[in-house]
C-alpha atoms as one frame of an Amber mdcrd trajectory, in Angstrom:
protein
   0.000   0.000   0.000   1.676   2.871  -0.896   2.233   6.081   1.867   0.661
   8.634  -0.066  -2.647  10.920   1.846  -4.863  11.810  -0.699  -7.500  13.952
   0.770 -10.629  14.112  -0.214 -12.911  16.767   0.110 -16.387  16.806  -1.027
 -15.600  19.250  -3.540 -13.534  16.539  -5.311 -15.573  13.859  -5.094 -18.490
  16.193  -6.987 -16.333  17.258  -9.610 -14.593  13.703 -10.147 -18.081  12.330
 -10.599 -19.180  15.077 -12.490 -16.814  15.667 -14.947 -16.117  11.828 -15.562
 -17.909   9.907 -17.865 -18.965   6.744 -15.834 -21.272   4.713 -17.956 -22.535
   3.380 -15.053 -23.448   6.803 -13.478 -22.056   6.068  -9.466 -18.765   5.227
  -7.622 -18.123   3.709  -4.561 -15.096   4.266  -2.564 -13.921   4.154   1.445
 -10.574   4.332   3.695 -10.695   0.902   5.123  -9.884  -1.940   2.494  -6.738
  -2.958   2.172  -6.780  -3.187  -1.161  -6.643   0.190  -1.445  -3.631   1.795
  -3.890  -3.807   4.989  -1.735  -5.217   5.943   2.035  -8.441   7.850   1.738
  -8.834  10.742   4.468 -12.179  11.126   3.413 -13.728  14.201   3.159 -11.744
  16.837   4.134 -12.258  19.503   6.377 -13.351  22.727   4.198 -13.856  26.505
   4.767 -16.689  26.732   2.680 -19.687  24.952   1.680 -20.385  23.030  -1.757
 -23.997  22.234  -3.207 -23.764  18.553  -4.110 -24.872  18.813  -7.754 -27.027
  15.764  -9.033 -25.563  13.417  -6.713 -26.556  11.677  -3.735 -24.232  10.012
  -1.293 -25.152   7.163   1.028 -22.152   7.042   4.360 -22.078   4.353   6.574
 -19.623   5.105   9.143 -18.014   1.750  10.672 -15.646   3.724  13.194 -15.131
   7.594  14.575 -17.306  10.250  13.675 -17.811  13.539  11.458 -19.116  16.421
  12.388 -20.571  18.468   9.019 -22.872  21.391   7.734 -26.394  20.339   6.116
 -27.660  23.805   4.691 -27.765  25.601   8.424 -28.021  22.291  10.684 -25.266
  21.033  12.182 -24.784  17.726  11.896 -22.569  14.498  13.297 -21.947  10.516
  11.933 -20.690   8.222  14.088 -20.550   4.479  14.553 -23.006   2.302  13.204
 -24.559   5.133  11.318 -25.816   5.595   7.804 -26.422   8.777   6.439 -28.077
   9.570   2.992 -26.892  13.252   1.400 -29.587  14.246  -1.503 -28.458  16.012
  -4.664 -28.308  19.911  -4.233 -28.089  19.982  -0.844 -25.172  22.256   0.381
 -22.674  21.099   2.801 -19.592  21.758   4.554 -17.517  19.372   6.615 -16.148
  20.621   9.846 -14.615  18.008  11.963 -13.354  14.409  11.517 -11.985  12.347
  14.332  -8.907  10.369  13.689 -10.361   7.139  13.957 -12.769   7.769  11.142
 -13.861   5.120   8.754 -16.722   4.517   6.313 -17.814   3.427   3.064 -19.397
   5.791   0.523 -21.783   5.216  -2.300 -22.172   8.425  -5.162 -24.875   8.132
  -7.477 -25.451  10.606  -9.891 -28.939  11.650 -10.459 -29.369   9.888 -13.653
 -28.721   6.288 -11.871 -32.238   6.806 -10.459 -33.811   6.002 -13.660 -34.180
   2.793 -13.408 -35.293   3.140  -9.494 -37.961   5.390 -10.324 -40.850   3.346
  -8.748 -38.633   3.234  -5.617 -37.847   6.390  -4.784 -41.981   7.983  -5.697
 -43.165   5.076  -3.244 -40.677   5.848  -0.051 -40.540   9.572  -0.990 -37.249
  10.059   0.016 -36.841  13.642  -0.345 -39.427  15.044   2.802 -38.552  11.424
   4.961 -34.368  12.819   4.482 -34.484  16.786   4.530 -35.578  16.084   8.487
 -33.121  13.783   9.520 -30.864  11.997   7.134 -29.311   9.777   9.493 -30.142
   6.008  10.634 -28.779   3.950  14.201 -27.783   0.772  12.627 -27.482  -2.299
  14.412 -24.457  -4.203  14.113 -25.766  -7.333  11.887 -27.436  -3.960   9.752
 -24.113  -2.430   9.459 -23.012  -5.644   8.084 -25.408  -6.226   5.415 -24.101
  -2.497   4.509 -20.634  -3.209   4.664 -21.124  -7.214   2.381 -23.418  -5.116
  -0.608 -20.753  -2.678  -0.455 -17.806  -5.522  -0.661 -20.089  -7.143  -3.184
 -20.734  -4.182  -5.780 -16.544  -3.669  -5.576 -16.093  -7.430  -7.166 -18.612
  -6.486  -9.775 -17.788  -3.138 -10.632 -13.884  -5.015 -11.759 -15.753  -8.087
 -13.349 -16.296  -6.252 -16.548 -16.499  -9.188 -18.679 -19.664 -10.561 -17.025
 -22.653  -9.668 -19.699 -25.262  -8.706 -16.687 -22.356  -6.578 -14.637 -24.818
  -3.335 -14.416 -27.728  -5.101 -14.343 -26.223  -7.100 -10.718 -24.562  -3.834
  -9.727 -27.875  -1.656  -9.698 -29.661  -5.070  -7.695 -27.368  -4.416  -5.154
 -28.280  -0.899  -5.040 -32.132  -1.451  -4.788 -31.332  -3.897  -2.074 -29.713
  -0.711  -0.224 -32.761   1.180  -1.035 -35.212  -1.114   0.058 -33.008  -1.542
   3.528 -33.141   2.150   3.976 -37.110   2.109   3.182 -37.020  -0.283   6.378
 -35.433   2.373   8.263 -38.057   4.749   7.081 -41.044   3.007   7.761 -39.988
   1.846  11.583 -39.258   6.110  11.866 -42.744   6.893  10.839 -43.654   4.316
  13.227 -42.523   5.660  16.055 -44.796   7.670  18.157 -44.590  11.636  17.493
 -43.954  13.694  20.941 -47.024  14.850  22.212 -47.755  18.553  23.143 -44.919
  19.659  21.367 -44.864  23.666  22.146 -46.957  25.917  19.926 -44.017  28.324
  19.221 -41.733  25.326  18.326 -44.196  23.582  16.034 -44.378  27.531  14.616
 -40.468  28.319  14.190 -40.193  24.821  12.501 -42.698  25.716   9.928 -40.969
  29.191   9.123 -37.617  27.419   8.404 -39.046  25.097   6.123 -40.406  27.924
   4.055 -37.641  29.608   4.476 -35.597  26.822   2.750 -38.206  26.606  -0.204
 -38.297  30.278  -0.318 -35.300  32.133   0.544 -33.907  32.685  -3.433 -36.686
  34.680  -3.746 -38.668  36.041  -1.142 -36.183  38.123   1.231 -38.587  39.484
   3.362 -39.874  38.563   6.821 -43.277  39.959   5.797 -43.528  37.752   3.264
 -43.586  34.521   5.449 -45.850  36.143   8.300 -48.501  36.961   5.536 -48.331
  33.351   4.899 -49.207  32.417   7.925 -51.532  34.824   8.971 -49.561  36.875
  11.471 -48.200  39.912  11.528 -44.269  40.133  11.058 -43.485  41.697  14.518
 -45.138  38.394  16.642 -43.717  36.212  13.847 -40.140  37.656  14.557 -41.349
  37.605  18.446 -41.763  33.719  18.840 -39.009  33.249  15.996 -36.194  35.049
  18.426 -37.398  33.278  21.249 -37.217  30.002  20.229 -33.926  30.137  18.151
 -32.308  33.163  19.826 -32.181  34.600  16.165 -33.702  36.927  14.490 -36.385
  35.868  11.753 -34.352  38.113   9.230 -31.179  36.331  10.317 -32.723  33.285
   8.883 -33.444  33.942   5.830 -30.258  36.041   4.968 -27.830  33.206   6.416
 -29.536  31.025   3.846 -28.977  33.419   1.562 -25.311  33.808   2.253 -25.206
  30.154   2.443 -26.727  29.162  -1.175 -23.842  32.131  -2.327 -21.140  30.828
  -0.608 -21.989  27.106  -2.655 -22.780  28.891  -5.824 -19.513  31.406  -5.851
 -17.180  27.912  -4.505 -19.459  24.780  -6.548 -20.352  26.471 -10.002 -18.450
  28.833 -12.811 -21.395  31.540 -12.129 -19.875  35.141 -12.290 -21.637  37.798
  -9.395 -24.191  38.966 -12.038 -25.743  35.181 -12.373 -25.976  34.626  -8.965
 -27.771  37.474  -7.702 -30.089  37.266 -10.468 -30.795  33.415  -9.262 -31.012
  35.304  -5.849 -33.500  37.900  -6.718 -31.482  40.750  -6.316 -31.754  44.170
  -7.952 -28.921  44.904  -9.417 -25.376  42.598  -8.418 -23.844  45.879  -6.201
 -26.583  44.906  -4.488 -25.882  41.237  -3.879 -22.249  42.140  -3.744 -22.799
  44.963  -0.499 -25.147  42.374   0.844 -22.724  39.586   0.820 -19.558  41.594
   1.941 -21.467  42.791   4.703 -22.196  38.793   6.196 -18.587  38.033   5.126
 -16.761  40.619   5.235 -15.324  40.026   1.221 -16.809  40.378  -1.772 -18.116
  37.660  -3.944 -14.862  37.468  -6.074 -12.449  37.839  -2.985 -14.582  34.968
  -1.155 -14.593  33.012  -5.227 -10.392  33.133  -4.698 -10.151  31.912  -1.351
């Protein structure tokens, strides 16, 4: 094995995937095999976040942890965790103990194709934006760990006429374990008397996150919910400790920060995707949350 580190960041992975042309749309990768040419230090720690173009990533962590960024939550894997990573969802790793080791699976969004019927019937997209993470039990972790083994020997077996056809079986196999997961979550009994304000600030973030490119104001998202901006902002900074206009422009600054580091958009582009006037607008609104302008923070 040789001695070389190559880290990998999620920015890498994204634009390896992305800018290769794998006929069979996914790649599979981790730091523990020994058959490894190189050691993996997966996912290195970044300053800035990435949007995860048209891929999804499925982590199961075998040993250590990783603390990481999804949108504005902050998030941690550790043992005997899986952890499913939609495409377009912007994220940012922060910490990784030393210990850390797991298996990855990238699929680009044009593997789904052929998993169509899967993914409409478990609906993955609302059961993952609310917690993309599963507790595994050890004979789970496994199962994870032989399909993973298992797609490795066929992805190298490329004389065998059905090699894509067996590789995406072992996929839906994954899916339909993670569909499990799913169902036994829904199954569990909801908290009861959850706080009014809580149930309240949750529903403002998630329109925030479907709104935030366009709709900047906090009037906006009172007027959808019948109240008047000053109470919304009221029960907003008392549950979070932040300001209902802090919200919405740290998303703001967020989606930037991914667009300026994970695309080739120029300033003008991205605050027209933003809705703003003019891009000295954007640009004052973004050097005043970062303290550089969009092509200072682009060079970083």
């Amino acid at each position: 094995m040789s001695d070389k580190i190559t880290k990998i960041g999620f920015n890498v992975i994204k634009d390896n995937i992305e800018n290769e042309n794998l006929e069979d749309s996914f790649l599979i990768f981790d730091n523990f095999s020994s058959e490894n040419r190189e050691v993996w230090e997966l996912m290195a720690v970044t300053d800035y976040p990435i949007r995860l173009n048209r891929i999804t990533f499925i982590v199961f962590c075998m040993e250590g942890s990783i603390h990481f960024n999804l949108g504005l939550k902050k998030m941690m894997i550790t043992k005997n965790q899986l952890c499913i990573l939609l495409q377009d969802q912007i994220i940012q790793t922060t910490e990784i103990s030393p210990d850390f080791k797991a298996g990855f699976m990238v699929l680009r969004r044009n593997f789904f194709n052929s998993q169509n019927h899967f993914i409409e019937t478990i609906n993955l997209h609302n059961n993952l934006m609310k917690q993309p993470y599963f507790d595994l039990l050890e004979k789970e972790m496994q199962e994870y760990i032989l399909i993973f083994n298992r797609i490795k020997e066929k992805i190298v077996d490329t004389n065998h006429t059905y090699r894509l056809q067996i590789i995406q079986s072992y996929f839906q196999i994954t899916f339909y374990n993670i569909y499990h997961l799913i169902v036994a979550r829904q199954n569990v009994p909801e908290k009861v008397n959850q706080d009014n304000n809580v149930i309240l600030y949750e529903r403002y973030i998630k329109m925030v996150e479907e709104h935030y490119r366009k709709e900047h104001s906090v009037k906006f998202y009172a007027d959808k919910i019948c109240l008047t901006p000053k109470y919304l902002s009221s029960v907003i900074y008392g549950v979070s400790r932040k300001h209902a206009s802090d919200w919405i422009h740290e998303y703001i600054v967020l989606e930037a920060k991914a667009l300026l580091k994970s695309t080739t958009m120029n300033t003008k582009n991205i605050s027209e995707i933003l809705h703003f006037c003019t891009p000295s607008h954007f640009g004052r609104f973004f050097k005043r949350y970062t303290g550089l302008t969009p092509n200072e923070y682009k060079k970083i």
